[in-house]
N, C-alpha and C positions, 0 to 999 in steps of 0.2 A: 050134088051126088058125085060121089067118086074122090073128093077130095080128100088128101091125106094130112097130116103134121108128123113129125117128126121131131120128137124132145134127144135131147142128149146132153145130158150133166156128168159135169167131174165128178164122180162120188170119193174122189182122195178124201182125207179128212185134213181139214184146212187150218191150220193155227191160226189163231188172231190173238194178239198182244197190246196190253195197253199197261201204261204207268201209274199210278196213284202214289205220289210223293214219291218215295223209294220204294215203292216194292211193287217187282211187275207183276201180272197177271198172264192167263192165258184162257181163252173159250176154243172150243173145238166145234165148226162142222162140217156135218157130210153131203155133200150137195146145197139142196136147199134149207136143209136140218140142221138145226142147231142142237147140239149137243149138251147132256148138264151130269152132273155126279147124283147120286140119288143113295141115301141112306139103307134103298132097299138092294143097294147092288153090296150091303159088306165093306163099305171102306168109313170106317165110323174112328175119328172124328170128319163130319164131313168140311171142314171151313182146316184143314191141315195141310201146308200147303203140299205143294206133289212136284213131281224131278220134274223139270224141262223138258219139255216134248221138244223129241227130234225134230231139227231144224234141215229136213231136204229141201229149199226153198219154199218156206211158209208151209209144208206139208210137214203129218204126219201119219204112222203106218195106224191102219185101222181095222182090228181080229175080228169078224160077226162072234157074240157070245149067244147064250142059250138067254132069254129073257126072264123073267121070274115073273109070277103072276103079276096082271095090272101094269105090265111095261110092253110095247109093244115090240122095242128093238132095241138092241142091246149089245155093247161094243168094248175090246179092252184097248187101250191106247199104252203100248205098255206095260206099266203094273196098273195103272186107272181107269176103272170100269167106270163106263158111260151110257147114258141112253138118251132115248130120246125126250128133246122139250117136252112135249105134248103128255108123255106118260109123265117127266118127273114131276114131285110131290102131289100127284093127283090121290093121296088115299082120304083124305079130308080130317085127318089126324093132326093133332098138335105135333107127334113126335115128326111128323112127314116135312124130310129135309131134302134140299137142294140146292145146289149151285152151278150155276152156269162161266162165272169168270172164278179162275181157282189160281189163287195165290201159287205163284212158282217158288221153288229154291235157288239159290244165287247159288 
């Protein structure tokens, strides 16, 4: 009785980068949330790759956007709207696309 916790997470949004032969990638998250592209946030084609997210060491700036049905949170990185894992491609649709590492421009 009486005890307490106390959580406290960075919610910056975190760039992670990796290589695949030449051409790098990038996944975004927000604390413990991993972040993905989702065909229902309007950026169609979704496998196109996207600018380089600002490099403030390993961060980048993260806008809350308005969610659209079936997604539960929702973010623009930029010009790159993202949301979260858990809502992306959950409509059970063929067309229901997502990506979580999104090919960068050099």
């Amino acid at each position: 009785p009486g005890d307490r916790m106390r959580l406290q997470l960075d919610l910056r949004g975190r760039v992670m980068r990796a290589v695949d032969g030449s051409h790098p990638y990038a996944a975004v998250a927000r604390g413990p949330v991993v972040l993905a592209r989702d065909v229902r946030l309007g950026q169609e084609p979704i496998d196109a790759p996207v600018a380089s997210f600002g490099d403030d060491g390993g961060f980048t700036q993260l806008d809350a956007a308005a969610p659209p049905p079936g997604i539960a949170m929702a973010f623009s990185a930029g010009k790159v709207r993202l949301c979260d894992y858990a809502s992306a491609g959950n409509t059970w649709s063929p067309g229901s696309q997502y990506r979580v590492w999104m090919p960068e421009r050099r």
